[in-house]
Structure formats: C-alpha cells, structure tokens
C-alpha positions, 0 to 999 in steps of 0.5 A, a space after each residue: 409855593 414853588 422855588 422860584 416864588 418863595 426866592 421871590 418873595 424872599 428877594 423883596 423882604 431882603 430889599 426892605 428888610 435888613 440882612 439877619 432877618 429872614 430865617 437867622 431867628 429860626 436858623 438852628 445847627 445841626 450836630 451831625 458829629 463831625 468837627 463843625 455844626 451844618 445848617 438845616 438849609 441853605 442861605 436865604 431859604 424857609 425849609 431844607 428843600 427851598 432852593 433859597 438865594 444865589 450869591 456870587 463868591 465874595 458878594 454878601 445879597 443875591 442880585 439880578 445880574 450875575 456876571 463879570 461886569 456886576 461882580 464885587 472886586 472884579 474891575 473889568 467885564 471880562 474877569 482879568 482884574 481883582 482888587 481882592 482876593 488875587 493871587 497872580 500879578 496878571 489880575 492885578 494887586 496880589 493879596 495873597 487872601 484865599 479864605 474868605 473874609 467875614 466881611 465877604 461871608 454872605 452866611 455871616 453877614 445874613 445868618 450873623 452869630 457864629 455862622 460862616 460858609 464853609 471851607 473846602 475842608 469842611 466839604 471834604 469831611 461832610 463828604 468823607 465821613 457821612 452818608 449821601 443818599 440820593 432822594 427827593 424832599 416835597 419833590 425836589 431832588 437832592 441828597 441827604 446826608 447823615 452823619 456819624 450821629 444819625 442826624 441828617 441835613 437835605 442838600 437841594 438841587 439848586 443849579 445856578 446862576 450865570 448872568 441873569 439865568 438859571 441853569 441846572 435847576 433841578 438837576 445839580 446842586 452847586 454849592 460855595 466854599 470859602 475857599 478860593 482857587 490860587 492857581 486861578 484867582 479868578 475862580 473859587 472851590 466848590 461842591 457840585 452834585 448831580 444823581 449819580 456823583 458827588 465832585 469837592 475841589 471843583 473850581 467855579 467862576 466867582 461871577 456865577 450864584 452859587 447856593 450857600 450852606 452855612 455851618 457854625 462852630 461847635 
C-alpha cells in the first residue's frame, strides 16, 4: 500500500481504537549504542519506511487541520498567545516549560512504557555520533543511520503538514524534538533533512505536523 493509504487506514483505527495500540506491541528499541535506545519507525507507522502520523508540538493524535486555530495551548488563530509551554509575557502567562510534558508526548501517550520523543540533545548525538547514509527503502527516500554498534534505523521523508496539506512529501524529513524554542515560544526545535544536508537546532511553528521518532531509556 502506499504512504498516504496506510496513514489512512491508520487514522481510522486511532478513532476507534485506544491510543497504545497500533504498533506499541510490535514497537522494539533499537540499541545503536549511544546514550539512549531509538525506535525502528516512526509514531503511528507499520515499517521503517511508513510515513506513519503527523502531530503537531504539544498535541498527542494526528487531525485533519493543522494550524494556529486548531493547535492545543494556543488561544489565538494567529500564534500570539499560549496557555503552556511560554516563555515571553508578549504570548501570555509565562511557565517557563521548555521540555515537553509526558502529558504532552504524543510517543508516551501511543507507544506508552518508557517511550518518549526525544530531546534536541538526543538528535545531536544521533547526528554526531552515527552514521547517515542517504538511500531508499521499498522506494522511499530517507537516511539510514548506523550507529557505534552497527545496528542501524531508516528515517523517512515524510515532509509535513501545514493547515490541511502535505508539503515536501517525499523530499525532507521533518521531525519533532521535545525541545521548545525559548527565544520564540511560539516555535519548537526540530530535525529537518533533505539528499544533500542534515540541519539540528532548527526551529519550527508548533501548529504544523511534524514526524515523531520515539526513543526510550536504556
């Protein structure tokens, strides 16, 4: 089946069926020997190479829309005012939060035991201390990425999604921290990807969908 039918398909379970039970059961962490244990695919997907589901930062079920107006702890349809996760008094309350929340992990909430998303730190390690090798699985683009102990985990191009499109499908892999932006609340740090260059630290609008690749503790 393709990407866009199986995330169908895996939409419809998600609004029948409780959160944990997609793929948690078949989940298994892969040891690529460094601090923390990565998961064989992303949130929501059947294989390595399934897109599986976009979530916006914060939120923990994919959705149709994915914009300002629709976004969790957002309270405005322009991005200007959060009831979590702030840091500047411009956008409201300041919490000071700039990590996640289990509460708010969309890889906790449907993979649940000891998965999270990652920190921005983590990415940094994945990035630093492994290998990336750009290549195509069933004929979707991505990277393999091996690690100090040989195993290695496919990262695929999922692109994203902003209000009700998907955009660079195919091309770049975008790809959530649990890391918020502090100098600008209304972002949080991501991974984005494309053929010819890996970027960390990069900051994205919280409203759009983004992949999640879920790691969990040694």
């Amino acid at each position: 089946m393709t990407n866009r039918i199986v995330k169908a398909a895996v939409l419809l379970v998600l609004m029948v069926m409780p959160f944990g039970t997609v793929s948690a059961k078949k989940m298994k962490a892969v040891d690529l020997g460094l601090s923390i244990k990565w998961a064989p695919c992303n949130v929501g997907a059947n294989s390595p190479e399934d897109f599986g589901n976009y979530y916006a930062w914060g939120e923990i079920a994919p959705k149709a829309d994915y914009s300002w107006k629709t976004l969790r702890f957002c309270g405005d349809a322009g991005g200007n005012s959060f009831s979590k996760y702030n840091t500047k008094e411009r956008y409201g309350a300041v919490d000071n939060l700039v990590q996640l929340d289990l509460a708010d992990d969309a890889a906790r909430a449907n993979l649940r035991g000891k998965w999270r998303m990652p920190t921005m730190e983590e990415w940094k390690e994945l990035r630093e201390k492994c290998e990336w090798e750009w290549t195509e699985v069933n004929g979707v683009k991505g990277y393999k990425v091996t690690g100090p102990s040989g195993k290695s985990i496919f990262l695929p191009c999922a692109g994203l999604m902003s209000n009700t499109s998907v955009v660079r499908e195919g091309v770049q892999g975008c790809y959530w921290s649990s890391s918020l932006y502090p100098d600008s609340p209304y972002s949080a740090l991501e991974v984005y990807f494309n053929s010819s260059s890996i970027y960390t630290d990069e900051e994205s609008y919280r409203s759009y969908g983004l992949s999640i690749r879920a790691v969990s503790v040694k």
